[in-house]
Chimera marker file (.cmm) of the C-alpha trace (Angstrom):
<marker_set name="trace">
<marker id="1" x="86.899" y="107.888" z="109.166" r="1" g="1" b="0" radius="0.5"/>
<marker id="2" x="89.859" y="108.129" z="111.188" r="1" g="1" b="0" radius="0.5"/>
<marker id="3" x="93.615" y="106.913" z="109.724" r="1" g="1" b="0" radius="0.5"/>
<marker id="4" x="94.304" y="103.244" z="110.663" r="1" g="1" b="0" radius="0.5"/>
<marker id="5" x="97.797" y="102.962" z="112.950" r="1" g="1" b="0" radius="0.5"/>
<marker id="6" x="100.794" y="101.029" z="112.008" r="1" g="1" b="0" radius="0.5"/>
<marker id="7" x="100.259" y="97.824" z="114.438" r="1" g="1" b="0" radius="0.5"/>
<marker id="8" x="96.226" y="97.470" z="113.432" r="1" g="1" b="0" radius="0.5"/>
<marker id="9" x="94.524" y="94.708" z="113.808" r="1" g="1" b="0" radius="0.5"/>
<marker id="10" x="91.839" y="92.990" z="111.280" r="1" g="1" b="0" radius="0.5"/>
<marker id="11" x="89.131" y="93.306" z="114.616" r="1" g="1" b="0" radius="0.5"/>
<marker id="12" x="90.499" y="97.047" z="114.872" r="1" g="1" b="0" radius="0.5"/>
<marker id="13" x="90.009" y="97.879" z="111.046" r="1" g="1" b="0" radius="0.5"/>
<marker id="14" x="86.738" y="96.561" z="111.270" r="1" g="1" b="0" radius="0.5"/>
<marker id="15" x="85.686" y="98.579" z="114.028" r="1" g="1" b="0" radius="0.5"/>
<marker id="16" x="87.183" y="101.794" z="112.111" r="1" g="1" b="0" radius="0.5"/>
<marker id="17" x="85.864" y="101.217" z="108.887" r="1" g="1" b="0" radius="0.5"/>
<marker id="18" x="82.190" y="99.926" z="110.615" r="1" g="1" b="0" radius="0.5"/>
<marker id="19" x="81.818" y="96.750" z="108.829" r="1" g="1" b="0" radius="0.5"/>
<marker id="20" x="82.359" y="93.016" z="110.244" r="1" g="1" b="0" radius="0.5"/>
<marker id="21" x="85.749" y="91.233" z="110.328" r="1" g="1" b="0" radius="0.5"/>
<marker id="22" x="84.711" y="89.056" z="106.808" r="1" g="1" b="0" radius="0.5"/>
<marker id="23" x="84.867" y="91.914" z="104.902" r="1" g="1" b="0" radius="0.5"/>
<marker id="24" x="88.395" y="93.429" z="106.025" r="1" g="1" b="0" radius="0.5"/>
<marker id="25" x="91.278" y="92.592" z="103.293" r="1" g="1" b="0" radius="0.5"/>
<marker id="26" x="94.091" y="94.388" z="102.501" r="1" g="1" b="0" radius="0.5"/>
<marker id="27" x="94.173" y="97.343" z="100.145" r="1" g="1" b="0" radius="0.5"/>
<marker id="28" x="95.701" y="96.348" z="96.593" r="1" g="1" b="0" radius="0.5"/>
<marker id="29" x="97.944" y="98.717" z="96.326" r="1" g="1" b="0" radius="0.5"/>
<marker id="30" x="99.130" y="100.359" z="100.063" r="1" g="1" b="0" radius="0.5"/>
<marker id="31" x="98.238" y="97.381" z="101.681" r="1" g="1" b="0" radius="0.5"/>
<marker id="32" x="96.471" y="99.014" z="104.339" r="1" g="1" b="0" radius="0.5"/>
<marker id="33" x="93.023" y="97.063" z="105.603" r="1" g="1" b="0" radius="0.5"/>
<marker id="34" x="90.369" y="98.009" z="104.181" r="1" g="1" b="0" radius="0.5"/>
<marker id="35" x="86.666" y="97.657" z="103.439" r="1" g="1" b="0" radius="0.5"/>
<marker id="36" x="87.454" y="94.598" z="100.466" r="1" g="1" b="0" radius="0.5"/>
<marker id="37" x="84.432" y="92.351" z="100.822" r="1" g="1" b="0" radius="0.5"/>
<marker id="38" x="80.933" y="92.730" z="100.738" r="1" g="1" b="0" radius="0.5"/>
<marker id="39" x="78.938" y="95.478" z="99.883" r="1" g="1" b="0" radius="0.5"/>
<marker id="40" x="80.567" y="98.689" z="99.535" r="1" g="1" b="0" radius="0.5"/>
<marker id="41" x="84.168" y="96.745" z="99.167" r="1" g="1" b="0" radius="0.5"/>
<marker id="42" x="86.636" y="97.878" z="97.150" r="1" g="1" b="0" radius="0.5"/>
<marker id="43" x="89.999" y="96.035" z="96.144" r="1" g="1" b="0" radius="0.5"/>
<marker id="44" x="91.731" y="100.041" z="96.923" r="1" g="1" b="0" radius="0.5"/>
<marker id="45" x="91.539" y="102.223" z="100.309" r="1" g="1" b="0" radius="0.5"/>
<marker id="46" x="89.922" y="105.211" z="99.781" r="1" g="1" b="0" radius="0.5"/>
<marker id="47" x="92.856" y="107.009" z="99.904" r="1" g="1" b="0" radius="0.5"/>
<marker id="48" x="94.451" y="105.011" z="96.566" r="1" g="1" b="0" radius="0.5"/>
<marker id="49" x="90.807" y="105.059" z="95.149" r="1" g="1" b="0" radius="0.5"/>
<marker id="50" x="91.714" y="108.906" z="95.674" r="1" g="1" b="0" radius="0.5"/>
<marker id="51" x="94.817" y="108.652" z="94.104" r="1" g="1" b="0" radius="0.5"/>
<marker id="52" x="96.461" y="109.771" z="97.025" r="1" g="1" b="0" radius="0.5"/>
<marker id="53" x="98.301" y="106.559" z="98.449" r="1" g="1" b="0" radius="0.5"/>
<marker id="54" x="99.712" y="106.538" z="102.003" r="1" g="1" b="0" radius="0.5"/>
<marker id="55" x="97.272" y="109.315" z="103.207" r="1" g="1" b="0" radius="0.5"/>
<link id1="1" id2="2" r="1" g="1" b="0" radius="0.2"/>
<link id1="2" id2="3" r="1" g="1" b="0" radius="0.2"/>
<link id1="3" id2="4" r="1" g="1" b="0" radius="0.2"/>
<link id1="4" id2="5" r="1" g="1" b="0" radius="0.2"/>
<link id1="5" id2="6" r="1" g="1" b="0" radius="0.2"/>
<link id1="6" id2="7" r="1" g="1" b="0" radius="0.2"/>
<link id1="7" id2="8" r="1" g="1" b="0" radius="0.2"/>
<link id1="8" id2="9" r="1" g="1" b="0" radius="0.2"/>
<link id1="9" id2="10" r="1" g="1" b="0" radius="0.2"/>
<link id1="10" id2="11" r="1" g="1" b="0" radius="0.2"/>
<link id1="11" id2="12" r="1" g="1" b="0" radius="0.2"/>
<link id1="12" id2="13" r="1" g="1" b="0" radius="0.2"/>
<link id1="13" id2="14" r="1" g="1" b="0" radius="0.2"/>
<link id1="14" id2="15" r="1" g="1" b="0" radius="0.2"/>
<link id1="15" id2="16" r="1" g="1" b="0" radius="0.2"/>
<link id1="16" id2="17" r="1" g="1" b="0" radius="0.2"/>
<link id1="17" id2="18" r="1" g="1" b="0" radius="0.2"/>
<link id1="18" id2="19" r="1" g="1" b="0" radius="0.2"/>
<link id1="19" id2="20" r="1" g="1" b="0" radius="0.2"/>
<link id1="20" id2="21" r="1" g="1" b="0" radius="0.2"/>
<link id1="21" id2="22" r="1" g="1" b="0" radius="0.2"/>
<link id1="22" id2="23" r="1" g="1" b="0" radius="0.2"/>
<link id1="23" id2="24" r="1" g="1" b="0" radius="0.2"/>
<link id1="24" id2="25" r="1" g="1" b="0" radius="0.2"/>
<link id1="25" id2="26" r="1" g="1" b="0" radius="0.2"/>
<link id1="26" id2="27" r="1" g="1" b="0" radius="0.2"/>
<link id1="27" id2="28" r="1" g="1" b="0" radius="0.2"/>
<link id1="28" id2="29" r="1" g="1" b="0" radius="0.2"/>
<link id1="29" id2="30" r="1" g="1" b="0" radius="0.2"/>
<link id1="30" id2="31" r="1" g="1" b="0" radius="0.2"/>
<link id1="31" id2="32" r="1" g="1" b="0" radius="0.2"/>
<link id1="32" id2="33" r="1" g="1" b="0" radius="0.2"/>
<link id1="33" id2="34" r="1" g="1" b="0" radius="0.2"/>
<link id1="34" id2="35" r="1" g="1" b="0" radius="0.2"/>
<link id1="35" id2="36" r="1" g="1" b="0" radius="0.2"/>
<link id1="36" id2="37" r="1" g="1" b="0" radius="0.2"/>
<link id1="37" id2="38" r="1" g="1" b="0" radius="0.2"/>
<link id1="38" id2="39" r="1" g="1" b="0" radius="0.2"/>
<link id1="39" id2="40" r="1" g="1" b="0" radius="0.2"/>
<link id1="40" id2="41" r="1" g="1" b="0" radius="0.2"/>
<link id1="41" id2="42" r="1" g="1" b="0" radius="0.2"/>
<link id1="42" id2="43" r="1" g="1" b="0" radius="0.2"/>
<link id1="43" id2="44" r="1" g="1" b="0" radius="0.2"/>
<link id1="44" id2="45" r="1" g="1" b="0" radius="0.2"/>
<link id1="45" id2="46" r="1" g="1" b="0" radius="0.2"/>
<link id1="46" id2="47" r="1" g="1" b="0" radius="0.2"/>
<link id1="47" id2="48" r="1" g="1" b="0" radius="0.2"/>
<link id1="48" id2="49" r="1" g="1" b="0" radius="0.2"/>
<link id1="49" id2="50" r="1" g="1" b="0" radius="0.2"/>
<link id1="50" id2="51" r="1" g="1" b="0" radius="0.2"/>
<link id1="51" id2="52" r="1" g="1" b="0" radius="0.2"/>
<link id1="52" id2="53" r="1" g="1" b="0" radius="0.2"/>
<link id1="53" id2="54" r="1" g="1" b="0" radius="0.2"/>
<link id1="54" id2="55" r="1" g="1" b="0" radius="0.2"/>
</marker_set>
């Protein structure tokens, strides 16, 4: 998984995290898209589900 830029885009973080455009949301706590919704989806990035926010 690579690290999502600064200016992404819902379509882009989609693309990164391999999962459609319904299931992109916003990371709880960074707020950095993520996979939220769906299968797999998490309210937390992996990196806060790590404990390591802003990696």
């Amino acid at each position: 998984m690579t690290t999502p830029t600064a200016t992404e885009t819902p379509q882009q973080a989609a693309l990164r995290l391999g999962c459609g455009t319904s299931q992109v949301g916003r990371c709880a706590t960074c707020q950095s898209f993520c996979q939220r919704y769906g299968p797999g989806g998490s309210p937390l990035c992996p990196a806060c589900k790590s404990g390591r926010p802003g990696v």
